[in-house]
N, CA and C of each residue as an Amber inpcrd file, in Angstrom:
protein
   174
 -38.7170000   3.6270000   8.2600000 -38.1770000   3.5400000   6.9170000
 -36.8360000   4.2730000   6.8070000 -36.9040000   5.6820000   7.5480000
 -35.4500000   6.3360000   7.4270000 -34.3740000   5.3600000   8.0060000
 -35.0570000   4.9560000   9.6040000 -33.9360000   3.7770000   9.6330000
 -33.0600000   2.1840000   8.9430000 -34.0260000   2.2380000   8.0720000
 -33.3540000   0.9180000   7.1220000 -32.5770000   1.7050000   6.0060000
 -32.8290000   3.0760000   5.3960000 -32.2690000   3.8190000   4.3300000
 -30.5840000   4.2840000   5.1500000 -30.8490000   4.2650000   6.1120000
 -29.3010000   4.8880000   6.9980000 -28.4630000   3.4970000   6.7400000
 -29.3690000   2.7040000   7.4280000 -28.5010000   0.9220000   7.5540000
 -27.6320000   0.5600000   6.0070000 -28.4360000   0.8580000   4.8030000
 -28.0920000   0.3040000   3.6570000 -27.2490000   1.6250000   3.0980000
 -27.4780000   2.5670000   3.6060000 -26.0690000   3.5200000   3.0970000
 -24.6160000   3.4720000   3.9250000 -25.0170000   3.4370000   4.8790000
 -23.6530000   2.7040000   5.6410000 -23.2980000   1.5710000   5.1610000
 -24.0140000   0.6700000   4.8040000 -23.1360000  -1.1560000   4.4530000
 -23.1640000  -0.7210000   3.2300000 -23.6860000   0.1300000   2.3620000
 -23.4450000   0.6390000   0.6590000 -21.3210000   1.0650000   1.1390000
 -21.5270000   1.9210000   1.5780000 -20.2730000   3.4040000   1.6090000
 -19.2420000   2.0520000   2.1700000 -19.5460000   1.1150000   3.0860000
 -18.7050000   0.4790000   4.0330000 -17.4580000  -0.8880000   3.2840000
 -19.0160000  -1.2610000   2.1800000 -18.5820000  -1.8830000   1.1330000
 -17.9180000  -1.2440000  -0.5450000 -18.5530000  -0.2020000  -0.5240000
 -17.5620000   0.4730000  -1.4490000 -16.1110000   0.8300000  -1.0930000
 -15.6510000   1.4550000   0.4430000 -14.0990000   1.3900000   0.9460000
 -13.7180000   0.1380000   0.8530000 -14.0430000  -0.9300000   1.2870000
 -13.5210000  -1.9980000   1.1280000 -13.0630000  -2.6370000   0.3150000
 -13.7890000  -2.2260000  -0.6840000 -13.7360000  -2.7100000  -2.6030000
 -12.7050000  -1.9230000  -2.8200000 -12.7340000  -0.3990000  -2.4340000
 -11.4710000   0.4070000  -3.0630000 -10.4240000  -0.0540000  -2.3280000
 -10.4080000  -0.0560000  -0.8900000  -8.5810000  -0.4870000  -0.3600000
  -8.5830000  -2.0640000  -0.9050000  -9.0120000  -3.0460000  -1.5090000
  -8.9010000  -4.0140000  -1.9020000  -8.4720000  -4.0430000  -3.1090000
  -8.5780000  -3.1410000  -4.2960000  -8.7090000  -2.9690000  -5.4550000
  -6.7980000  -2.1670000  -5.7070000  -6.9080000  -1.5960000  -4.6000000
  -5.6300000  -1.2770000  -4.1170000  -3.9830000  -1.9540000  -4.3280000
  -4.6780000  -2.2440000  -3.2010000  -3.9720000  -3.7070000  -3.0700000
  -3.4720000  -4.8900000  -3.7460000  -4.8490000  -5.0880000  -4.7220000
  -3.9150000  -5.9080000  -5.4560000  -3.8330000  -5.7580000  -6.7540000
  -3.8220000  -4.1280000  -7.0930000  -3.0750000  -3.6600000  -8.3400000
  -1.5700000  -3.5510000  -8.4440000  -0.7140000  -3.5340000  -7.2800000
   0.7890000  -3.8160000  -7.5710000   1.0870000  -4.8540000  -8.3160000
   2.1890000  -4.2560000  -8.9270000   3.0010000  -5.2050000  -9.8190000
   3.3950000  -6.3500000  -9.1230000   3.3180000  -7.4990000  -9.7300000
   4.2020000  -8.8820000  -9.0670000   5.8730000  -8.6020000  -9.1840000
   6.8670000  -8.8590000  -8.6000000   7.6150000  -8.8950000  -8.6670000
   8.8650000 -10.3160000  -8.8810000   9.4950000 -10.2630000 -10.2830000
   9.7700000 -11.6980000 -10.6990000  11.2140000 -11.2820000 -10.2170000
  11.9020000 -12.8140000 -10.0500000  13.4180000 -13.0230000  -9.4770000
  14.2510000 -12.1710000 -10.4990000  13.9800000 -11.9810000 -11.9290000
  14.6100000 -11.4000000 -12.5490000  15.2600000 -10.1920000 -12.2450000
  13.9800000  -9.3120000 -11.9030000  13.9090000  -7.8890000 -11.6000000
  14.6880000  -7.6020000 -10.1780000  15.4560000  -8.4500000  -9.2410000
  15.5700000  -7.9560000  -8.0980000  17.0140000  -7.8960000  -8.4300000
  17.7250000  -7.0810000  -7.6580000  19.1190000  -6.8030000  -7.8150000
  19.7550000  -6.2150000  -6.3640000  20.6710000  -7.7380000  -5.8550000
  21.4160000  -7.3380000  -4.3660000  22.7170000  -7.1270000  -4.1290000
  22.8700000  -5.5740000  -3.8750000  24.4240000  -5.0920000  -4.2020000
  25.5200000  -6.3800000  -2.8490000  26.3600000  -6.8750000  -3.3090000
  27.2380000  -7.0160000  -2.5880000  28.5460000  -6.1870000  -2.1650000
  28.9700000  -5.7890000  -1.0960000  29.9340000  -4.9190000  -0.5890000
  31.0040000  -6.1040000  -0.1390000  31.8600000  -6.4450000  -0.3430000
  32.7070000  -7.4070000  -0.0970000  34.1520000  -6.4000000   0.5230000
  34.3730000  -7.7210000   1.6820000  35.2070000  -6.5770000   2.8800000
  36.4390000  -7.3880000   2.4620000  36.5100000  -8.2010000   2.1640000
  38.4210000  -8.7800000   2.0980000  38.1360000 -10.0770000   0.8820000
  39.3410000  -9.4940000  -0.0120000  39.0400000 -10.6310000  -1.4280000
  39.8490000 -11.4410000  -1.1800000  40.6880000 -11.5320000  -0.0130000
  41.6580000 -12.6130000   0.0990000  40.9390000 -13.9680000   1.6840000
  39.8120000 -14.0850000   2.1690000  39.2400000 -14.6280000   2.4110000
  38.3260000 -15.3840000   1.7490000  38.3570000 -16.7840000   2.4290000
  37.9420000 -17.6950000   1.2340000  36.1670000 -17.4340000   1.4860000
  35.7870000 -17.1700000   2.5910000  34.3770000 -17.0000000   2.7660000
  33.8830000 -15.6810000   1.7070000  34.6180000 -15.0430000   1.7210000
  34.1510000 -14.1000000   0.7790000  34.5480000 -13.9030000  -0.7300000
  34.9970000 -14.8390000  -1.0260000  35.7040000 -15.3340000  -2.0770000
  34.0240000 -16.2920000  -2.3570000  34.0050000 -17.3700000  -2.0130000
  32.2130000 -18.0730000  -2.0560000  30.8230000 -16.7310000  -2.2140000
  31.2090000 -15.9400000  -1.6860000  29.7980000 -15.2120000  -1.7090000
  30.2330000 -13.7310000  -3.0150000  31.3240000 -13.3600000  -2.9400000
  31.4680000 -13.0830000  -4.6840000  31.1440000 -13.7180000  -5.7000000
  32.1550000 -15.2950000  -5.6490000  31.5070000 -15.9110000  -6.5130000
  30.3830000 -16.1880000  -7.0450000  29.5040000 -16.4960000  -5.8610000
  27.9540000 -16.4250000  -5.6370000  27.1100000 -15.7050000  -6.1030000
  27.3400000 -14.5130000  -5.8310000  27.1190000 -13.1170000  -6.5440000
  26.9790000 -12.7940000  -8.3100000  28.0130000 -12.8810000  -8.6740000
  28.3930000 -12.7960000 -10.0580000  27.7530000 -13.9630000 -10.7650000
């Protein structure tokens, strides 16, 4: 009998971590296109390639 009480507290405890790093997990926030913001560093404004990816930018 002690041995089935060990078995079901281990798969009890084994399944409660699991539930918590799961519960974890997918409490982060979603993250919408709105919210993201990508600095551009632009190396020469007199190139037309970077002239497209300013534009792009803004």
């Amino acid at each position: 009998m002690k041995f089935v009480t060990s078995i079901l507290n281990r798969r009890a405890f084994v399944a409660l971590a699991a539930a918590s790093m799961l519960a974890g997990v997918m409490h982060s926030a979603p993250a919408s296109a709105a919210d993201v913001t990508i600095p551009i560093i632009v190396k020469d404004t007199t190139s037309f390639y970077w002239q497209i990816v300013l534009a792009g930018a803004r």
